[in-house]
KOLKE-951434 format. One record per residue (C-alpha): x, y, z negated; chain; residue number from 1; residue in three letters. Coordinates in steps of 0.001 Angstrom, whole numbers, plus 524288, in hexadecimal, padded with zeros to 5 digits. Layout:
<kolnu X="X" Y="Y" Z="Z" chaine="A" num="NUM" residu="ala"/>
...
//
This chain:
<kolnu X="7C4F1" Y="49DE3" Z="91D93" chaine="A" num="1" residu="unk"/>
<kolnu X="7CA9F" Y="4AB04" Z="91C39" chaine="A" num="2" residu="unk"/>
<kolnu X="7C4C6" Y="4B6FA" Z="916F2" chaine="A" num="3" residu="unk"/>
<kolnu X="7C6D0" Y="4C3F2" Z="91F12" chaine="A" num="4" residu="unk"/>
<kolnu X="7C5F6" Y="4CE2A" Z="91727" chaine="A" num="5" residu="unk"/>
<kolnu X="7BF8B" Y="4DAE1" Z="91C0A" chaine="A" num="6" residu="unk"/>
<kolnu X="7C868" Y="4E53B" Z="92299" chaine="A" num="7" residu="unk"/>
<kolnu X="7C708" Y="4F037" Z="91687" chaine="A" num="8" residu="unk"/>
<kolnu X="7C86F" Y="4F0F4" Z="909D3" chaine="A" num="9" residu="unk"/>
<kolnu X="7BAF1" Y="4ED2A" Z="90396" chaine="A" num="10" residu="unk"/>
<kolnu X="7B9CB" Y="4F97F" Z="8FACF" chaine="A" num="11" residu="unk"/>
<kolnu X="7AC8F" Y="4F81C" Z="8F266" chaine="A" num="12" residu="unk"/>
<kolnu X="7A947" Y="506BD" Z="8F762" chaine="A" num="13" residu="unk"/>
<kolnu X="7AD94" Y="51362" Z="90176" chaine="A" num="14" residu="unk"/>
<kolnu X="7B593" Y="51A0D" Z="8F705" chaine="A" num="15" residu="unk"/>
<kolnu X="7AE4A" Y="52821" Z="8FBD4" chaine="A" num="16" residu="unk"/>
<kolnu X="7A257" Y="520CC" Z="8F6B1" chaine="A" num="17" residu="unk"/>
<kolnu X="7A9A1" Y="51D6B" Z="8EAA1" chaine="A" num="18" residu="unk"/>
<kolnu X="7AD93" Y="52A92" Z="8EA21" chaine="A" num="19" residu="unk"/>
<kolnu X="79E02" Y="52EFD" Z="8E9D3" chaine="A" num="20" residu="unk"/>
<kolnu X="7998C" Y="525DF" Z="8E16E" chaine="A" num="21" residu="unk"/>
<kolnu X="7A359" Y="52A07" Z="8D70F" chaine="A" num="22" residu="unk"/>
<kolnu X="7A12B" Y="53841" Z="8DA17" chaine="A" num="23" residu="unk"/>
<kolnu X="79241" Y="53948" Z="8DB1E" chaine="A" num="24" residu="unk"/>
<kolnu X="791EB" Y="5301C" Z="8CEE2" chaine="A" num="25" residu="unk"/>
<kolnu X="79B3F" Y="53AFA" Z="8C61F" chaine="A" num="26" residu="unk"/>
<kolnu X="79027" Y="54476" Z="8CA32" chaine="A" num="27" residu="unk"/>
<kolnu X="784BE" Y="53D72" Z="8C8B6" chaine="A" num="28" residu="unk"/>
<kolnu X="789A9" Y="53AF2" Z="8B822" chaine="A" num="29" residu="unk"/>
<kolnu X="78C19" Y="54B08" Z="8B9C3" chaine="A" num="30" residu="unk"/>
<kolnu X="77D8F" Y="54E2B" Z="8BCB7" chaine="A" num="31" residu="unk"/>
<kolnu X="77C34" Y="5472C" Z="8AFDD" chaine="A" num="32" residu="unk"/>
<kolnu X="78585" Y="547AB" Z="8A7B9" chaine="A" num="33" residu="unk"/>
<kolnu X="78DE9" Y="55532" Z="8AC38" chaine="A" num="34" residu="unk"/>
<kolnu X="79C2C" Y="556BB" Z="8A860" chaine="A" num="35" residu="unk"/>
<kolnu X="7A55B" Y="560AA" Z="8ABE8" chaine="A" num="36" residu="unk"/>
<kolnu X="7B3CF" Y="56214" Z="8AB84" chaine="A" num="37" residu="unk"/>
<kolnu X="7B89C" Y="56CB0" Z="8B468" chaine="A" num="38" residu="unk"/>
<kolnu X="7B4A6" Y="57A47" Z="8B629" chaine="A" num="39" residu="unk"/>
<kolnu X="7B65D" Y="58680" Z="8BDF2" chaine="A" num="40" residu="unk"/>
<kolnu X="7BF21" Y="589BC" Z="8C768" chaine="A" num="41" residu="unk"/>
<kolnu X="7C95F" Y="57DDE" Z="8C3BF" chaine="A" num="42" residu="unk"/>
<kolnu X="7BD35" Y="57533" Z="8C6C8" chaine="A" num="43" residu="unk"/>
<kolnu X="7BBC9" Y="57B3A" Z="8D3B9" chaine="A" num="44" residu="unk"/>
<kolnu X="7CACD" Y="57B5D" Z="8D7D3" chaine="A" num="45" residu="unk"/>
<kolnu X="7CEC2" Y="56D64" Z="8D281" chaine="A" num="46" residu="unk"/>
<kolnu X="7C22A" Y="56684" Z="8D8CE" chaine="A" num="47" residu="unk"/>
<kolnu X="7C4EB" Y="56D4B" Z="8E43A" chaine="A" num="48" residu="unk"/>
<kolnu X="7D404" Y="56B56" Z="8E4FE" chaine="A" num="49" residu="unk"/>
<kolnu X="7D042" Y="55C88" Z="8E287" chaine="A" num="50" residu="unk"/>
<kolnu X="7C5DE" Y="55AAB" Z="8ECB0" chaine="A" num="51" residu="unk"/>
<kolnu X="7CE5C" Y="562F3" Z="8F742" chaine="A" num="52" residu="unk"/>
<kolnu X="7DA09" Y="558B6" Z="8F4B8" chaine="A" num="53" residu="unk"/>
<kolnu X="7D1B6" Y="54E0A" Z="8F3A6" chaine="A" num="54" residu="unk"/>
<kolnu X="7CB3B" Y="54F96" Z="90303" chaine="A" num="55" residu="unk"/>
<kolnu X="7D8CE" Y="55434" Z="908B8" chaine="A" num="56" residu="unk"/>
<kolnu X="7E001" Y="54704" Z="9028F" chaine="A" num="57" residu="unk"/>
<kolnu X="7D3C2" Y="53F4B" Z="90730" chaine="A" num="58" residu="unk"/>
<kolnu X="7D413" Y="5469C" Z="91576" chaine="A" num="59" residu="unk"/>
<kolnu X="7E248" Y="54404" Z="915EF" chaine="A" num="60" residu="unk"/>
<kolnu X="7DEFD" Y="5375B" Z="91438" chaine="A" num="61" residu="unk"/>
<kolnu X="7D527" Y="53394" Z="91BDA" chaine="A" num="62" residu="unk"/>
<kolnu X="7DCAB" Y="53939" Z="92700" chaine="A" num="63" residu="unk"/>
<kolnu X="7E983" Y="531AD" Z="92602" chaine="A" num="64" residu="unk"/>
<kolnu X="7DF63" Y="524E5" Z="92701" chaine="A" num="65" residu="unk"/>
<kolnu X="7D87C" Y="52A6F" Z="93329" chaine="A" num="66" residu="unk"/>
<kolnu X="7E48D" Y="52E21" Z="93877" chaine="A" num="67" residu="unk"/>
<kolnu X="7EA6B" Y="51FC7" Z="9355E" chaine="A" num="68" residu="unk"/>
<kolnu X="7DDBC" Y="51A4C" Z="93BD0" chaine="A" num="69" residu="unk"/>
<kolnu X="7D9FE" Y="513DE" Z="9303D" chaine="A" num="70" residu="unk"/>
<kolnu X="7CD44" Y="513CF" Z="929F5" chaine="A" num="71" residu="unk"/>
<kolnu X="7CAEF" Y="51BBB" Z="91CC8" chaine="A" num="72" residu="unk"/>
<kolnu X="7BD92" Y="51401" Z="91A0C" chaine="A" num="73" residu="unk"/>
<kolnu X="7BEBA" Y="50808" Z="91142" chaine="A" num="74" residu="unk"/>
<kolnu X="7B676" Y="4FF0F" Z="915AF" chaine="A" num="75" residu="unk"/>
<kolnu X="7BE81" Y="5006D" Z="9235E" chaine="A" num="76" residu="unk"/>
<kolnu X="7CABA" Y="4F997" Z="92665" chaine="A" num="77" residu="unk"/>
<kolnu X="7D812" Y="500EF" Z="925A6" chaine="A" num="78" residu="unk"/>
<kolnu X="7E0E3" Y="50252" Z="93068" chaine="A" num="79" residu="unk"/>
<kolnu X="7EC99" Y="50666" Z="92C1D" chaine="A" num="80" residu="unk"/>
<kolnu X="7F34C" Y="50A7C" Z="91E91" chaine="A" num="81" residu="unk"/>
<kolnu X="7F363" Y="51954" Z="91E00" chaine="A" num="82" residu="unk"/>
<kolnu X="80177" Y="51DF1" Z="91756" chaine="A" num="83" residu="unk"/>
<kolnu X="80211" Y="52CFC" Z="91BE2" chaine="A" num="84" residu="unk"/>
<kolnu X="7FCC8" Y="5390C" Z="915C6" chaine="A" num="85" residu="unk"/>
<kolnu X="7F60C" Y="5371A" Z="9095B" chaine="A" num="86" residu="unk"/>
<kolnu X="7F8C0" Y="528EA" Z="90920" chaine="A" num="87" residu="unk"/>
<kolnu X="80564" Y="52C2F" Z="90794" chaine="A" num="88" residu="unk"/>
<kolnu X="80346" Y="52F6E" Z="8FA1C" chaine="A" num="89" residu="unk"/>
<kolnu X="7F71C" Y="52634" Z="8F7CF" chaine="A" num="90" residu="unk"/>
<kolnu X="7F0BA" Y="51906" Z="8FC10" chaine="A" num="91" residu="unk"/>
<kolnu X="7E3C7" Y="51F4D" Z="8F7BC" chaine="A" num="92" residu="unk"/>
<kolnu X="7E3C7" Y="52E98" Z="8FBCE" chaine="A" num="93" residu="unk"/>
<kolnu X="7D3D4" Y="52E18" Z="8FEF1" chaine="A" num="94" residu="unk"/>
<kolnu X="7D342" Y="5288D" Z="8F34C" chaine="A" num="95" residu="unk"/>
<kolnu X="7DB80" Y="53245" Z="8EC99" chaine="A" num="96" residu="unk"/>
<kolnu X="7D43B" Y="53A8B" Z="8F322" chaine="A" num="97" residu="unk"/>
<kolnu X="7C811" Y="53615" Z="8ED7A" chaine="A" num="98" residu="unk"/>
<kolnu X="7CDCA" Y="53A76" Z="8E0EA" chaine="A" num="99" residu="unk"/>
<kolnu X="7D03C" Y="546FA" Z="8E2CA" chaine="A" num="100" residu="unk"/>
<kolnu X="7C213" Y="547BC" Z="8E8E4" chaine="A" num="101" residu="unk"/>
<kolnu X="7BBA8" Y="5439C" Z="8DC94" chaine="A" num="102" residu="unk"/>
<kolnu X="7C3D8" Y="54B35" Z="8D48C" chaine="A" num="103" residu="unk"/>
<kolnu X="7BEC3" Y="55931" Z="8DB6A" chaine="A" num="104" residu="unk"/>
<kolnu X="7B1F5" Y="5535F" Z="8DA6E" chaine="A" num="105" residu="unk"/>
<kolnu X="7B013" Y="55182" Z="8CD19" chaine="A" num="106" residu="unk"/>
<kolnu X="7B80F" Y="55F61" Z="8C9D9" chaine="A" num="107" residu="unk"/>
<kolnu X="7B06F" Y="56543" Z="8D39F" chaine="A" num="108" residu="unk"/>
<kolnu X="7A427" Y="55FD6" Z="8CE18" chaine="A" num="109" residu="unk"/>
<kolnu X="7A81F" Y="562E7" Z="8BFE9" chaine="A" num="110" residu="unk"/>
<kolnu X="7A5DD" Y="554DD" Z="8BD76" chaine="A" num="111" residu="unk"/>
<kolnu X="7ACCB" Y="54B73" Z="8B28A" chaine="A" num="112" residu="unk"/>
<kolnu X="7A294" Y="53F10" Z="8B75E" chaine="A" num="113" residu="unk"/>
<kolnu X="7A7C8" Y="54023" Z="8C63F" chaine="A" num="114" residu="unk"/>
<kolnu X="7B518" Y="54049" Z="8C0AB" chaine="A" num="115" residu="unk"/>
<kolnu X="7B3E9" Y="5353F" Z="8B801" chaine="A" num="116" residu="unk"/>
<kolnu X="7ADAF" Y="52DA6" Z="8C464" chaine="A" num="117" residu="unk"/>
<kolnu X="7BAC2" Y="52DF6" Z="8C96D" chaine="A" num="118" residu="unk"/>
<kolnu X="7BFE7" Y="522A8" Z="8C11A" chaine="A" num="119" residu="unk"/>
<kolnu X="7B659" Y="51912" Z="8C6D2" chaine="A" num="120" residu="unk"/>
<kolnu X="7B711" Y="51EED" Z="8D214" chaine="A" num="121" residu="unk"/>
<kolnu X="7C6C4" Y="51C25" Z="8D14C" chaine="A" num="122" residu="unk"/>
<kolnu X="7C415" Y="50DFD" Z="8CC62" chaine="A" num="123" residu="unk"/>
<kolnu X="7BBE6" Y="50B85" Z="8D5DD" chaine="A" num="124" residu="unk"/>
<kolnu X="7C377" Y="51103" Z="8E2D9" chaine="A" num="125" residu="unk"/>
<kolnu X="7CF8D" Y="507D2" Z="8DBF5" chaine="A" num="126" residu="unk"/>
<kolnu X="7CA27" Y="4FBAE" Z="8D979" chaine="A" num="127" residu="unk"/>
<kolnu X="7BD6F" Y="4FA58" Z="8E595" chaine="A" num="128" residu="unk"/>
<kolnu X="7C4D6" Y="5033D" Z="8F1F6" chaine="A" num="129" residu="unk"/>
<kolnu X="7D3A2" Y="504A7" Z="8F0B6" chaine="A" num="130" residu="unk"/>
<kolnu X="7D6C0" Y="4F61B" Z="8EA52" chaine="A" num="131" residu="unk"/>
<kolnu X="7CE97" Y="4F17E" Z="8F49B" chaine="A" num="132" residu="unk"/>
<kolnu X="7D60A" Y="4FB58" Z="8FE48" chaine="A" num="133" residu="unk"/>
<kolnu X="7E311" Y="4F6DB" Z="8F9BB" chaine="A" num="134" residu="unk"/>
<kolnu X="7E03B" Y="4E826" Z="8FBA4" chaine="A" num="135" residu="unk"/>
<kolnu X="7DA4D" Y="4EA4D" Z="909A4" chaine="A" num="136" residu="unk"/>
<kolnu X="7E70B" Y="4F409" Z="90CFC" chaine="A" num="137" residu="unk"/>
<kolnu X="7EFC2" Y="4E8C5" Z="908BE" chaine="A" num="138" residu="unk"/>
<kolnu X="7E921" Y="4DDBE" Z="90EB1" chaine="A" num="139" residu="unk"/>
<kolnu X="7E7F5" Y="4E43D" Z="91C1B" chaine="A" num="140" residu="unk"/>
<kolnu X="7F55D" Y="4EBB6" Z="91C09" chaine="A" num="141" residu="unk"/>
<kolnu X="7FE15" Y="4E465" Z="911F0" chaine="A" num="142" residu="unk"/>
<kolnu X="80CC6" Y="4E78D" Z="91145" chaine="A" num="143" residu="unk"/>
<kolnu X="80954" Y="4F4F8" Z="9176A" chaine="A" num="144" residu="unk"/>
<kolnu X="7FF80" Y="4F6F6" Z="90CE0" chaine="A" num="145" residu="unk"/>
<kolnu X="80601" Y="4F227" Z="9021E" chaine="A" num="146" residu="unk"/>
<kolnu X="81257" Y="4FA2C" Z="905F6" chaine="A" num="147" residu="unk"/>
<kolnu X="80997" Y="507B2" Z="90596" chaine="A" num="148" residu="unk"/>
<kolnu X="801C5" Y="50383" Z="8F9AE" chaine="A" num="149" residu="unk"/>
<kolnu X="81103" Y="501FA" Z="8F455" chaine="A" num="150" residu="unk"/>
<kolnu X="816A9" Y="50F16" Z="8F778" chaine="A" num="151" residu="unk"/>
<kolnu X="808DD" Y="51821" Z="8F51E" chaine="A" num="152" residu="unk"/>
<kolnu X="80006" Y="51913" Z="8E961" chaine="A" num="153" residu="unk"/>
<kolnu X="7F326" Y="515F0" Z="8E9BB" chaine="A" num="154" residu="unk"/>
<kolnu X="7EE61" Y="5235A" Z="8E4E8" chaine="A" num="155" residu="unk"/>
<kolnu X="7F924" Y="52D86" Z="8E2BF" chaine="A" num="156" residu="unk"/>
//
């Protein structure tokens, strides 16, 4: 008897639900504990600079997969291997993405406890969504896979 396995990659959560949890947990330990670690107007223009890359990579992104007909949800199967655009550069730009996100979040927010969410936030992403991405991509696509995974980095 054979197992099938299912037709996506079996990530432990929705990485934008990742993304909350790590966000809204950085604020909650600022209500009690505050920090701070950027002020003024360099607050204002770095968070801002961050957050106004971060959604125009993630756009970008998103619409090289809708335009490849493949789904951008995890828990869907993929279609196709996007290689255009941002993915030129990256395996991961949503991910990337994500980064930049958090980062003009917690500058925005004046916030040391967001940012230091961001390493389990990282670890997390790595080990329970794109390892689990990665295996899926290679199983369903192989050669082709493993032949992009080859010639672009994972984040930058």
């Amino acid at each position: 008897m054979t197992v099938s396995l299912p037709d996506n990659p079996g990530v432990i959560a929705k990485p934008p639900s990742l993304f909350m949890a790590a966000v809204v947990s950085g604020f909650a330990l600022e209500l009690v504990f505050p920090s701070h670690f950027v002020q003024g107007i360099v607050r204002l223009a770095l968070g801002a600079a961050l957050l106004v890359a971060g959604v125009a990579l993630m756009a970008a992104s998103i619409r090289k997969q809708r335009k490849a007909g493949t789904n951008i949800e995890t828990d869907r199967p993929t279609q196709t291997i996007v290689t255009d655009g941002p993915y030129r550069f990256s395996r991961n730009p949503i991910y990337v993405a994500f980064v930049l996100v958090f980062l003009g979040v917690a500058v925005l927010g004046d916030s040391l406890w967001v940012l230091a969410f961001l390493v389990p936030f990282l670890a997390v992403m790595q080990y329970g969504v794109i390892a689990r991405e990665e295996a899926y991509l290679e199983r369903k696509f192989g050669d082709v896979y493993r032949e992009y995974r080859a010639r672009v980095r994972r984040w930058l």
